[in-house]
FIKOLZA-1660 file (N, C-alpha, C; in steps of 0.1 Angstrom, whole numbers, plus 5000, padded with zeros to 4 digits):
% residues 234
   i   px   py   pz ch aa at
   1 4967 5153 4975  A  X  N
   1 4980 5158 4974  A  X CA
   1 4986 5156 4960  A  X  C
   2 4987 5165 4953  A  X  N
   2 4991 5167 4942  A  X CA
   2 5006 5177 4939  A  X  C
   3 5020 5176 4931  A  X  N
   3 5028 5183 4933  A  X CA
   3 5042 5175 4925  A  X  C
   4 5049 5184 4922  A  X  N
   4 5059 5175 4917  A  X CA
   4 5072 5181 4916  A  X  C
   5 5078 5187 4927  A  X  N
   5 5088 5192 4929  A  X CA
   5 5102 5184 4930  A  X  C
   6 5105 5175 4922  A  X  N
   6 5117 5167 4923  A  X CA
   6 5128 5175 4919  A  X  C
   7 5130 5188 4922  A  X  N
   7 5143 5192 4923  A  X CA
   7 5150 5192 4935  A  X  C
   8 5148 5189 4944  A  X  N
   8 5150 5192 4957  A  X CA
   8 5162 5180 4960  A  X  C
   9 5173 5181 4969  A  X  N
   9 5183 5171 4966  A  X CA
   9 5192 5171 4985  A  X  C
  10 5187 5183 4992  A  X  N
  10 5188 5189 5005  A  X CA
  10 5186 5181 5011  A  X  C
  11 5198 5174 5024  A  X  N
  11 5192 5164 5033  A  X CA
  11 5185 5174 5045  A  X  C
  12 5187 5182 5044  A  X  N
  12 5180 5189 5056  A  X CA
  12 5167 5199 5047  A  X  C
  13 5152 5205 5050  A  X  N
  13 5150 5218 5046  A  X CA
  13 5151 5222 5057  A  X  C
  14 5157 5239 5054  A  X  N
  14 5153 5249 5062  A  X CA
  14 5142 5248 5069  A  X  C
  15 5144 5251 5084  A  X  N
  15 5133 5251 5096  A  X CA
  15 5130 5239 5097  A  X  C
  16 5136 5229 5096  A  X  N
  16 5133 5213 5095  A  X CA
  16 5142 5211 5109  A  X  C
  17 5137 5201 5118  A  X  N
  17 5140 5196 5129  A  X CA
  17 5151 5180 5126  A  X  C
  18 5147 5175 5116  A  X  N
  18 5142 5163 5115  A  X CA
  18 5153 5159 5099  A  X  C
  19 5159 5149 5096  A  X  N
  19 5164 5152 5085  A  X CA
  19 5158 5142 5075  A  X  C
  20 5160 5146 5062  A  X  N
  20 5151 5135 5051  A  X CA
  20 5150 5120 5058  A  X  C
  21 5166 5115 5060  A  X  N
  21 5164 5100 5066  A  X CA
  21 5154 5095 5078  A  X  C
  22 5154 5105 5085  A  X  N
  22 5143 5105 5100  A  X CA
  22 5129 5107 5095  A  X  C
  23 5132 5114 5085  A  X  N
  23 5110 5116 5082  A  X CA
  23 5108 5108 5073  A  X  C
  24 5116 5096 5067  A  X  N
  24 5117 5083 5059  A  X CA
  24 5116 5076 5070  A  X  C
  25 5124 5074 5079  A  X  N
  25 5118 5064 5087  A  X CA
  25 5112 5065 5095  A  X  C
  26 5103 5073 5100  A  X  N
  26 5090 5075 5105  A  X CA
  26 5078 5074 5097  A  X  C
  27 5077 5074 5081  A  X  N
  27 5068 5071 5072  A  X CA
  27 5069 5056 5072  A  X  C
  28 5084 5049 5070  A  X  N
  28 5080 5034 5068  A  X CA
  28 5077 5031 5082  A  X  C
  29 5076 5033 5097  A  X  N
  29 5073 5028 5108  A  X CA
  29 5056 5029 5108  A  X  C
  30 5050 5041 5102  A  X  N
  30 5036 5041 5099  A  X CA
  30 5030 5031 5091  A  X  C
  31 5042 5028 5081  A  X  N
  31 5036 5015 5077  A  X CA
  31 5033 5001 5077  A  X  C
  32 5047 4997 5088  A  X  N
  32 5051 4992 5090  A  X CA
  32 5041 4985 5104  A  X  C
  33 5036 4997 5110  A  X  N
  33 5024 5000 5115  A  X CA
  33 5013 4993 5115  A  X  C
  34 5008 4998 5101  A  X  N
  34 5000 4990 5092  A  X CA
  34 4994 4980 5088  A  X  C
  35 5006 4973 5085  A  X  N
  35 5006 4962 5083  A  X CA
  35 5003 4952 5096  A  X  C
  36 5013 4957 5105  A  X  N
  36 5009 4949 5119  A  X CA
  36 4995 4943 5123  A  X  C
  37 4988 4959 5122  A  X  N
  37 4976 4961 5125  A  X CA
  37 4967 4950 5114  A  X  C
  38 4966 4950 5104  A  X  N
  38 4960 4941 5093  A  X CA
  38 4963 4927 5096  A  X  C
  39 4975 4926 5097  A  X  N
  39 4978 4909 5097  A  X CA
  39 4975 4905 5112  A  X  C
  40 4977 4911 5125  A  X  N
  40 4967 4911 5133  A  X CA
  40 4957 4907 5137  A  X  C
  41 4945 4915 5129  A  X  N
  41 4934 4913 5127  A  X CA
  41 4930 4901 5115  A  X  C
  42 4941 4902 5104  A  X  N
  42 4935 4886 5098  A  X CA
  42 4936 4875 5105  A  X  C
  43 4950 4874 5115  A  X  N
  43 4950 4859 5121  A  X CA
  43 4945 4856 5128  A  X  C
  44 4940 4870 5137  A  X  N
  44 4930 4870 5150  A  X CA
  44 4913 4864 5143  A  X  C
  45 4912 4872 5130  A  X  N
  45 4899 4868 5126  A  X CA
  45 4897 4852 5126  A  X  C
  46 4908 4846 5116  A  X  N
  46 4911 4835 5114  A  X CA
  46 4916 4824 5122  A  X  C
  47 4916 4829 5137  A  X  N
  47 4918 4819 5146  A  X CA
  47 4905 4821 5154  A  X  C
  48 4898 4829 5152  A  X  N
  48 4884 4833 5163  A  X CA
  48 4871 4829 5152  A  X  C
  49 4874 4821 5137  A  X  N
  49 4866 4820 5130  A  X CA
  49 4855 4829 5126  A  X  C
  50 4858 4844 5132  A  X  N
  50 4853 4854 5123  A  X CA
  50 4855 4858 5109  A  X  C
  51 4866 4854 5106  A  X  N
  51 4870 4850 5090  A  X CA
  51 4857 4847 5082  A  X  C
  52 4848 4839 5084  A  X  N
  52 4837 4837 5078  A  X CA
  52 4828 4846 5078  A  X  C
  53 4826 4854 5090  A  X  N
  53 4816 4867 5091  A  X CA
  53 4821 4875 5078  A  X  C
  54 4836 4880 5084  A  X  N
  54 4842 4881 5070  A  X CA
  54 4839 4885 5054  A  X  C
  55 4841 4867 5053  A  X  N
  55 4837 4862 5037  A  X CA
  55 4823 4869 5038  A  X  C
  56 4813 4866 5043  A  X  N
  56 4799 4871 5043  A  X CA
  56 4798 4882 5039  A  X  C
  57 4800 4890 5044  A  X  N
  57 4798 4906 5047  A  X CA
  57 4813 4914 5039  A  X  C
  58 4817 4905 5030  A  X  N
  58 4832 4909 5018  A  X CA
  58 4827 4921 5013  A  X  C
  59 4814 4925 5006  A  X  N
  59 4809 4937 4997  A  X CA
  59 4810 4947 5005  A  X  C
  60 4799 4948 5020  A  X  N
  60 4803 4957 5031  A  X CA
  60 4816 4965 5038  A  X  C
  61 4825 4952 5039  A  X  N
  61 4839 4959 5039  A  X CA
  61 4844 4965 5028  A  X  C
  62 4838 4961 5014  A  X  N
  62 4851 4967 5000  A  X CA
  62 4844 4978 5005  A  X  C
  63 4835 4982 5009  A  X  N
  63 4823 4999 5008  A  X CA
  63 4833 5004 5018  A  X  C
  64 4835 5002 5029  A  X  N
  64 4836 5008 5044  A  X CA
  64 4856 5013 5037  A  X  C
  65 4863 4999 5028  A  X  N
  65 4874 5003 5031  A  X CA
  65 4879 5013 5020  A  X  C
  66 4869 5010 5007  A  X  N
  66 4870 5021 4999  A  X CA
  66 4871 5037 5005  A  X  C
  67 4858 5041 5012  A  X  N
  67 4853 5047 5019  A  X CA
  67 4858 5057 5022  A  X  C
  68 4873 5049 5032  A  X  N
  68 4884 5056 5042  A  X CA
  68 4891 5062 5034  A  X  C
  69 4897 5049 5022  A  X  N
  69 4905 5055 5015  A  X CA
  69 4903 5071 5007  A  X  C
  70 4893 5070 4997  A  X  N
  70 4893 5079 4992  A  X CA
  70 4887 5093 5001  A  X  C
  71 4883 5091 5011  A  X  N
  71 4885 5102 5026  A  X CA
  71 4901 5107 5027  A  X  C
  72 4906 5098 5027  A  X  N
  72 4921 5104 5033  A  X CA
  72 4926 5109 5021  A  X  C
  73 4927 5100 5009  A  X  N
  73 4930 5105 4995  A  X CA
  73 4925 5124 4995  A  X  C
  74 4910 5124 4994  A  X  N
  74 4908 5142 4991  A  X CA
  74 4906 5149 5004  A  X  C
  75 4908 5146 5014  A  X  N
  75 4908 5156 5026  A  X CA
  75 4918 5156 5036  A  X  C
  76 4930 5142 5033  A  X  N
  76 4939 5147 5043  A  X CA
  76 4945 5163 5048  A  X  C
  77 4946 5170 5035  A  X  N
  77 4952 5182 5038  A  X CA
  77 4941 5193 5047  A  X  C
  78 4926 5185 5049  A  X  N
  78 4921 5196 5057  A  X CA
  78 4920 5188 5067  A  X  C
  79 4922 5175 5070  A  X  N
  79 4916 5170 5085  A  X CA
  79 4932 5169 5095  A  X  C
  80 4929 5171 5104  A  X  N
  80 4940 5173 5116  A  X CA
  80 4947 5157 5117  A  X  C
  81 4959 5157 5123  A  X  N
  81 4972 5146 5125  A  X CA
  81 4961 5132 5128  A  X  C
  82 4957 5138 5139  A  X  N
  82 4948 5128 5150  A  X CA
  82 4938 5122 5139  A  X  C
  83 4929 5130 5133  A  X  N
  83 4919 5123 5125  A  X CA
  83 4927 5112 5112  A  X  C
  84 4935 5119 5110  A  X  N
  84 4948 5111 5093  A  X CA
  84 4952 5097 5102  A  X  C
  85 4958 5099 5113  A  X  N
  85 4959 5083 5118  A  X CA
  85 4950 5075 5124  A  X  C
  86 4937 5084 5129  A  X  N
  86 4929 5071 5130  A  X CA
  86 4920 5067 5121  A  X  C
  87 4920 5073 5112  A  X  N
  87 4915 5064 5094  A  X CA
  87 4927 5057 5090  A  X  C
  88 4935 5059 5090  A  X  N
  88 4946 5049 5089  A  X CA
  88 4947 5038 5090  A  X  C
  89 4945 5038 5110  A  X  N
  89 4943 5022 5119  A  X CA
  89 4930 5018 5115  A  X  C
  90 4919 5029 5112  A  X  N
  90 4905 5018 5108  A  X CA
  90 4907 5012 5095  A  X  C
  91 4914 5016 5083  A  X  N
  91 4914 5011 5076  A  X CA
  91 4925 4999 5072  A  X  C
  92 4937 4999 5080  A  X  N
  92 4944 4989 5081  A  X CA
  92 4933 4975 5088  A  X  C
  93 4933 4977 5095  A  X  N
  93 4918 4966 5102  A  X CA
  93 4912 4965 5096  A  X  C
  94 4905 4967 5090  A  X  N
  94 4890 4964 5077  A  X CA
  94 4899 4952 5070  A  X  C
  95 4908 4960 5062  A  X  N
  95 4918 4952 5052  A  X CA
  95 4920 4942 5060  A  X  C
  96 4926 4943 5069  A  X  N
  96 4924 4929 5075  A  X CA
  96 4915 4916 5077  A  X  C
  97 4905 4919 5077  A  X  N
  97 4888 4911 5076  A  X CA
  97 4895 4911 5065  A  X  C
  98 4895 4915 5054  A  X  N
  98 4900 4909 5041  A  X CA
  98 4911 4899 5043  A  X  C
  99 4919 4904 5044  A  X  N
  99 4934 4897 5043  A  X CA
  99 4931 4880 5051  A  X  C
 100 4921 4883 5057  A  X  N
 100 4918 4869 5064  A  X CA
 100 4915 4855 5054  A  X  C
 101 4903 4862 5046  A  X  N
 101 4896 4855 5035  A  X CA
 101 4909 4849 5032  A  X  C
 102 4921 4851 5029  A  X  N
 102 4929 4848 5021  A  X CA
 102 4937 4836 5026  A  X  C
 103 4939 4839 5043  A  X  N
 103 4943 4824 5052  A  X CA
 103 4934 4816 5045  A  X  C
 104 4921 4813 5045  A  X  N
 104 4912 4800 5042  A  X CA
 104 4914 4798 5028  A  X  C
 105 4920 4803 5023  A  X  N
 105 4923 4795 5007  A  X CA
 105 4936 4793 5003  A  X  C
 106 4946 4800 5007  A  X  N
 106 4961 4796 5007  A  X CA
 106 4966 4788 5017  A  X  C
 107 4971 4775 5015  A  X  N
 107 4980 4774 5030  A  X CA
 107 4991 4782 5036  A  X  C
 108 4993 4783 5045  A  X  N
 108 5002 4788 5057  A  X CA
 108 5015 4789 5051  A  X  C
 109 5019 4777 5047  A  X  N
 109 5032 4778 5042  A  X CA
 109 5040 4790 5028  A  X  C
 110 5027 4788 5020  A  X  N
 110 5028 4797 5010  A  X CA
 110 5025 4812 5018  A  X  C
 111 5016 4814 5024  A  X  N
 111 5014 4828 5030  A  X CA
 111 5025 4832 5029  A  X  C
 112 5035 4824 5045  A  X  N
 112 5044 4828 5048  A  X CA
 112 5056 4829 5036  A  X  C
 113 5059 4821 5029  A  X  N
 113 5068 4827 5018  A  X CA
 113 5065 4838 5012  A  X  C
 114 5054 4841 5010  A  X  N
 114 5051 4848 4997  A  X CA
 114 5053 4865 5006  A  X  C
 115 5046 4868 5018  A  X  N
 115 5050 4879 5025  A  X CA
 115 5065 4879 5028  A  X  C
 116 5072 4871 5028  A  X  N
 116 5088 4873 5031  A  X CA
 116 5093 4876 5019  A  X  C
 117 5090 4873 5003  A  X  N
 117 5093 4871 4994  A  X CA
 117 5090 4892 4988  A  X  C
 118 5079 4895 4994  A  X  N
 118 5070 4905 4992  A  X CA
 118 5080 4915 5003  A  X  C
 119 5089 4909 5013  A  X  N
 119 5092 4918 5021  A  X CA
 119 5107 4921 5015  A  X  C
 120 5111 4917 5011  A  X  N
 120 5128 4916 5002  A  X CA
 120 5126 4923 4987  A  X  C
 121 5120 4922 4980  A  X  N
 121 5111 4925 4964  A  X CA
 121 5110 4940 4972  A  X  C
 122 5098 4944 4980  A  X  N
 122 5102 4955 4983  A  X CA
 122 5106 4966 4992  A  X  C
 123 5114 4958 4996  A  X  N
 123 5129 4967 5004  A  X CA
 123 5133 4966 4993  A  X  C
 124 5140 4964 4982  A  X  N
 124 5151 4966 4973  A  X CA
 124 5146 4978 4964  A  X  C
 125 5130 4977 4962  A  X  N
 125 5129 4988 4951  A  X CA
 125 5126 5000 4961  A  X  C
 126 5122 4999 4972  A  X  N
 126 5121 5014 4986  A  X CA
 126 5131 5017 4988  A  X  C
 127 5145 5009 4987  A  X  N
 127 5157 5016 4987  A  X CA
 127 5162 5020 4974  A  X  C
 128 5163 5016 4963  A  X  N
 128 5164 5023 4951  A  X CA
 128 5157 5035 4947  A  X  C
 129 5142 5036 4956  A  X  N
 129 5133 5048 4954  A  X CA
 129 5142 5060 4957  A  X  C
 130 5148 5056 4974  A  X  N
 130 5153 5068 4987  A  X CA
 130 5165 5069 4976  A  X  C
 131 5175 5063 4971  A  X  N
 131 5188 5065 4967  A  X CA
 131 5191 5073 4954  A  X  C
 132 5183 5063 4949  A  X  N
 132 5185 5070 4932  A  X CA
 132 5183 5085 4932  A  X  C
 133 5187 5091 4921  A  X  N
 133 5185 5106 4919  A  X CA
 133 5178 5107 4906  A  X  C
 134 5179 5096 4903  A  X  N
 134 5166 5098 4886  A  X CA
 134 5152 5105 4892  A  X  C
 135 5144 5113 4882  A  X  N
 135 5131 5113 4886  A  X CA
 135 5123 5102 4881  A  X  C
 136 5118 5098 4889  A  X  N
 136 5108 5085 4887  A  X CA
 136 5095 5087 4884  A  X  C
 137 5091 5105 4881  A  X  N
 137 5078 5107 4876  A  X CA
 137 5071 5100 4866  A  X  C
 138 5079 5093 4857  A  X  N
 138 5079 5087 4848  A  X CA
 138 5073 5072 4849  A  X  C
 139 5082 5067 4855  A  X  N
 139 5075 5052 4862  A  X CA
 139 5062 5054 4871  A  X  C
 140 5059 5063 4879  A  X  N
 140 5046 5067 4883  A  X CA
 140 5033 5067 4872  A  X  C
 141 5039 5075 4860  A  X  N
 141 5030 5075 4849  A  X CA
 141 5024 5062 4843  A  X  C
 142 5035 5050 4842  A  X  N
 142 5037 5039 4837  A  X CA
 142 5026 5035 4844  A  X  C
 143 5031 5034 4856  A  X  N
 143 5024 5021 4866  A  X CA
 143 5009 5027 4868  A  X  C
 144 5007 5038 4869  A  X  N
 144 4994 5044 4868  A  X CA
 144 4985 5038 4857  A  X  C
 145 4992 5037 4841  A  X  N
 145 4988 5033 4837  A  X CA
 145 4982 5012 4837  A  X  C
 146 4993 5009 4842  A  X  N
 146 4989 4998 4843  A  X CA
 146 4983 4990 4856  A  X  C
 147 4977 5002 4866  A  X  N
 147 4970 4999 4877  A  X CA
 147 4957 5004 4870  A  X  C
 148 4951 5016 4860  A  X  N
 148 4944 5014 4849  A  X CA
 148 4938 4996 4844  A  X  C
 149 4947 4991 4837  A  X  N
 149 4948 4982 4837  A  X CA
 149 4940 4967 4842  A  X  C
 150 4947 4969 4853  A  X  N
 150 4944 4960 4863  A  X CA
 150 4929 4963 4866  A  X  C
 151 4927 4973 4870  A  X  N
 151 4909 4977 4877  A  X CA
 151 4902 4972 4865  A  X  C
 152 4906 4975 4851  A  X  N
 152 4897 4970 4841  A  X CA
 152 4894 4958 4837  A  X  C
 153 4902 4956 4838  A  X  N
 153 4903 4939 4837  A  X CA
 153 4895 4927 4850  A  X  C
 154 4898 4935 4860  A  X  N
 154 4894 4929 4871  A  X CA
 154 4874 4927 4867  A  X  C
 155 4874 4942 4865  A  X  N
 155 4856 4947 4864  A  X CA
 155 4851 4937 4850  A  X  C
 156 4862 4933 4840  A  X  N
 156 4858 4925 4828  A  X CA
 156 4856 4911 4835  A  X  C
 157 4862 4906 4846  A  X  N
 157 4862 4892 4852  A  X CA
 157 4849 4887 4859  A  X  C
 158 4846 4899 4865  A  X  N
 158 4838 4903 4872  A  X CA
 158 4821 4898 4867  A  X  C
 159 4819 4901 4854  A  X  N
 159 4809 4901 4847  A  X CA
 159 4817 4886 4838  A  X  C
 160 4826 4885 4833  A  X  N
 160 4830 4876 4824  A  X CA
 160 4837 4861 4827  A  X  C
 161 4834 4853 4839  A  X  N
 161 4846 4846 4848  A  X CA
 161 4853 4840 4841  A  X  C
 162 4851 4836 4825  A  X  N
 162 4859 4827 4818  A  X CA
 162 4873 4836 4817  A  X  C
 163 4875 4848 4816  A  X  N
 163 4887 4858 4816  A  X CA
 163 4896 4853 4827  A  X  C
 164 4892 4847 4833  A  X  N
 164 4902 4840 4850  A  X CA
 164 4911 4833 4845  A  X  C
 165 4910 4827 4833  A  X  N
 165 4926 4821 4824  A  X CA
 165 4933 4828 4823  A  X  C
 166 4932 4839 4823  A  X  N
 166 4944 4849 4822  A  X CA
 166 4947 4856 4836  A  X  C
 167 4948 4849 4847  A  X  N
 167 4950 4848 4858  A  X CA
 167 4967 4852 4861  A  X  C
 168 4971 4846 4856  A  X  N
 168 4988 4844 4858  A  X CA
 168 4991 4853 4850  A  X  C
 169 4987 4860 4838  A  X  N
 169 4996 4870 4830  A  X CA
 169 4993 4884 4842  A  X  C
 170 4980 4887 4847  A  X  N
 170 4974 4892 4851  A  X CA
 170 4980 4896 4866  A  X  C
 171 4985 4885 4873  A  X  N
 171 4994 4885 4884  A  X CA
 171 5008 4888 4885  A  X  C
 172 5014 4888 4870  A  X  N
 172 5027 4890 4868  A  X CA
 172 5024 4905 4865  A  X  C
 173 5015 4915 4855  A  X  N
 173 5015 4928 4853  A  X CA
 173 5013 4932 4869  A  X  C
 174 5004 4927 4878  A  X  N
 174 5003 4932 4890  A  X CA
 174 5012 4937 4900  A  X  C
 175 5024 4924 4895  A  X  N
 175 5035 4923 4907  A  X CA
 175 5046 4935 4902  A  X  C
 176 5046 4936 4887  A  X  N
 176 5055 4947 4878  A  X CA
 176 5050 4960 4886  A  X  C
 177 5036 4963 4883  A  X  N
 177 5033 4976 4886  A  X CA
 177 5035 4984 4899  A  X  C
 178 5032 4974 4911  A  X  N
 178 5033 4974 4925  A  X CA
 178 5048 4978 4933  A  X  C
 179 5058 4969 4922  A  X  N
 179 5069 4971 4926  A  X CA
 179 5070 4987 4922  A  X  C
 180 5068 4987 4908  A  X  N
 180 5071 5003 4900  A  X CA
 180 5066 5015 4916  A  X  C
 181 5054 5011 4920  A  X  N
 181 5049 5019 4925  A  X CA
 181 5055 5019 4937  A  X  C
 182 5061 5012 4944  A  X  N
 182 5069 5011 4957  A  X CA
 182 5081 5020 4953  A  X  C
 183 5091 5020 4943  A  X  N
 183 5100 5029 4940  A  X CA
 183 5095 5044 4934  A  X  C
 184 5084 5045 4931  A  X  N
 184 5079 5058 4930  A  X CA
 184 5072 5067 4944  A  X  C
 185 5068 5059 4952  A  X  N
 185 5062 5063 4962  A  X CA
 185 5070 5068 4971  A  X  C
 186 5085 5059 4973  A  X  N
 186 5093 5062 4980  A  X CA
 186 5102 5076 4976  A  X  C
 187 5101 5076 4967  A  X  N
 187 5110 5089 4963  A  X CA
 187 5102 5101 4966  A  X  C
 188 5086 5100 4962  A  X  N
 188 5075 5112 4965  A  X CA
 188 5081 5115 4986  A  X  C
 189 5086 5109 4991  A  X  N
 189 5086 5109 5007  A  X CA
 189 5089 5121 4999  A  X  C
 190 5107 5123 4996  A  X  N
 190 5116 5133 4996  A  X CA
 190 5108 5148 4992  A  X  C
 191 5102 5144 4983  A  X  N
 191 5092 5156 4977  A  X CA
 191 5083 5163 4991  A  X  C
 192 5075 5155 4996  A  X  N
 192 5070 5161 5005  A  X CA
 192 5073 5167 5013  A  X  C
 193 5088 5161 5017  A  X  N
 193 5090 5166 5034  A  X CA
 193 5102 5180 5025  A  X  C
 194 5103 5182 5013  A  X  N
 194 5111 5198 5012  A  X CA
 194 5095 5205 5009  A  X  C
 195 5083 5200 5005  A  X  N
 195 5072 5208 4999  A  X CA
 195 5068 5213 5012  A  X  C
 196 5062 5206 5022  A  X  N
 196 5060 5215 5034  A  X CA
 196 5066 5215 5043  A  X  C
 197 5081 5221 5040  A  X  N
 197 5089 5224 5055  A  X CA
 197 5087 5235 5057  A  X  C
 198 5083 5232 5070  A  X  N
 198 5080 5247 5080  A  X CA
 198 5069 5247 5083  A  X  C
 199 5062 5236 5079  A  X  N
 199 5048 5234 5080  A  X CA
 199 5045 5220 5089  A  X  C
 200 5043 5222 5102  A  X  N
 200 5049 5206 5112  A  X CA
 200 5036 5197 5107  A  X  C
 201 5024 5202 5106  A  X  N
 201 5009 5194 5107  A  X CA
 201 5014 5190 5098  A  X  C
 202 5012 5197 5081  A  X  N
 202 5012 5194 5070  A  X CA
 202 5026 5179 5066  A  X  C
 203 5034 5181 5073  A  X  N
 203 5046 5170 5073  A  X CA
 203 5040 5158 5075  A  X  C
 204 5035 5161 5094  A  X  N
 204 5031 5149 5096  A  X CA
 204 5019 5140 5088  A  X  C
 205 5010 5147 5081  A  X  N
 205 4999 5148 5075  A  X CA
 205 5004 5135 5067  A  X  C
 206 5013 5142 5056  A  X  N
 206 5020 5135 5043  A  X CA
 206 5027 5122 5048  A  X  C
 207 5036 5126 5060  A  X  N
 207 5044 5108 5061  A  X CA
 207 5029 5098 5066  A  X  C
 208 5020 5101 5070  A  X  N
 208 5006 5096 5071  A  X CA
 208 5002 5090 5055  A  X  C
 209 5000 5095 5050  A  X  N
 209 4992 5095 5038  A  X CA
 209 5009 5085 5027  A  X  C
 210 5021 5092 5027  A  X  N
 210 5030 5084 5023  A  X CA
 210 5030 5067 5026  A  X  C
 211 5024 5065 5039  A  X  N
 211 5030 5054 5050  A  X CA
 211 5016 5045 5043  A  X  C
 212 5008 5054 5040  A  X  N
 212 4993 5045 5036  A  X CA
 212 4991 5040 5021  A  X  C
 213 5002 5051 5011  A  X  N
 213 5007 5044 4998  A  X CA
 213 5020 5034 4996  A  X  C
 214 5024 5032 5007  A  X  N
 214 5035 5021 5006  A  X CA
 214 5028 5010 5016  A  X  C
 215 5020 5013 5024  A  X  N
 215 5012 5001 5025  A  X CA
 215 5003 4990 5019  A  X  C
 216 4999 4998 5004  A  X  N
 216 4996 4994 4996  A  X CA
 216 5001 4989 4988  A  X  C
 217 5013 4996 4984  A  X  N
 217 5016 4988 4979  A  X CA
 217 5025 4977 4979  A  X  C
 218 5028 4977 4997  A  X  N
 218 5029 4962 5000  A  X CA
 218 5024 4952 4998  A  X  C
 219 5008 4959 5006  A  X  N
 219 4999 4946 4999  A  X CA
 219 4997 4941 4992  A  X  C
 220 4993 4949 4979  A  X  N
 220 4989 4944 4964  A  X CA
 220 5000 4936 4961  A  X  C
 221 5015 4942 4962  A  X  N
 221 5027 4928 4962  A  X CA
 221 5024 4919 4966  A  X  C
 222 5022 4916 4978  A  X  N
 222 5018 4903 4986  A  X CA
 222 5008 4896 4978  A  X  C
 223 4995 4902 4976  A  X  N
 223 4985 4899 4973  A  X CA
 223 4989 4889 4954  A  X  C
 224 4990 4899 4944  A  X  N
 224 4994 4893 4935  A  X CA
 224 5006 4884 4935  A  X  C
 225 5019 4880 4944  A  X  N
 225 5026 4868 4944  A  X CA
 225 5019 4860 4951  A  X  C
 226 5010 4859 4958  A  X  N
 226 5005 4848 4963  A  X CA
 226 4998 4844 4957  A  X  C
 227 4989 4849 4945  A  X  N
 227 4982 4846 4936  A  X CA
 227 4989 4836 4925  A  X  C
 228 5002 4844 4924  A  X  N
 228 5009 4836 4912  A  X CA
 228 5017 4825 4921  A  X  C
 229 5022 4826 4932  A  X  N
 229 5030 4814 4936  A  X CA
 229 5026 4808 4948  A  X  C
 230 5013 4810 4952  A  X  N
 230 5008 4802 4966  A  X CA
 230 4997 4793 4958  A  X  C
 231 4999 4780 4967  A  X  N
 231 4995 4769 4968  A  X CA
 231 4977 4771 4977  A  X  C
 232 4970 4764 4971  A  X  N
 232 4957 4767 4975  A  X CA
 232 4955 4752 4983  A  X  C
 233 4947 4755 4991  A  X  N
 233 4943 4745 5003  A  X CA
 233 4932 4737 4995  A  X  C
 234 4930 4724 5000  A  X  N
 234 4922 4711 4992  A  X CA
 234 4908 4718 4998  A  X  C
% end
């Protein structure tokens, strides 16, 4: 899904059932969704000590959750409502086998801050996304670049472990970009839901696919503050 109509400013489009605010909050309930589903399945893993199968089989899931993603990324617009949400829930669950790894090396306590901390951080910039009338194509560009960034650096760690010093600067660009991208993603809802009105699949398609870029970039929020301010277990 590619497009950039930010002129649009109409709380209703034409032949729209549904007004901007309602197809906003039916995108964050898909997310919201989401997340359920992941954290879920990490505590479930993590209380049924599947968490380890998990850690084991970590390469298998990055394959499987990669997989979905870039499936829904270039074919949502041809695969039907039904097929967009249930790669959604499969891939919210995978991530979860992930998200478990993460209980056995953080304590509890930090978890839980750092997702509450991750849930206030971004509500403030998803509602500055919905409100504001700047176009934020710009900050898309930014953060794009510096999610660039990040994957390179990660792949330099990867091969180079001494690079892990730079852990914390590395956490802080993470948490900058993530937010950027939460106030950019949210503003794209508005885009979508004027680009295909009158088109009901194609809507629902998008708050699908919207609900799956603000789930991310909850996570990665989560993910890099707990990096930078969670406490690791002895």
């Amino acid at each position: 899904m590619s497009f950039d109509p930010y002129e649009f400013d109409r709380s209703m489009a034409p032949g729209q059932t549904e007004t901007i605010g309602q197809y906003t909050a039916k995108t964050f309930l898909w997310m919201v969704l989401g997340l359920m589903i992941t954290f879920g399945v990490a505590i479930a893993s993590w209380l049924s000590g599947a968490v380890y199968f998990a850690y084991q089989a970590q390469f298998v899931v990055l394959i499987a959750t990669l997989f979905l993603a870039f499936t829904m990324s270039s074919r949502i617009e041809r695969m039907s409502v039904g097929a967009a949400v249930a790669m959604f829930v499969a891939f919210s669950a995978l991530l979860g086998l992930t998200i478990s790894v993460y209980l056995l090396i953080f304590d509890l306590t930090s978890v839980v801050f750092c997702f509450l901390a991750t849930a206030v951080y971004f509500g403030a910039l998803a509602a500055y996304g919905f409100l504001t009338h700047r176009d934020l194509s710009r900050v898309g560009t930014i953060a794009f670049s510096g999610l660039i960034f990040l994957v390179l650096f990660g792949l330099i760690t990867w091969f180079i472990p001494s690079f892990t010093a730079f852990d914390q600067m590395v956490c802080i660009v993470g948490i900058v970009v993530f937010l950027a991208y939460t106030a950019y993603d949210t503003q794209k809802i508005r885009s979508y839901y004027h680009y295909y009105a009158g088109y009901p699949d194609m809507l629902a398609k998008a708050s699908i696919f919207s609900a799956l870029q603000l789930y991310l970039d909850f996570l990665n929020l989560f993910l890099y503050l707990l990096r930078f301010l969670g406490n690791r277990r002895d």
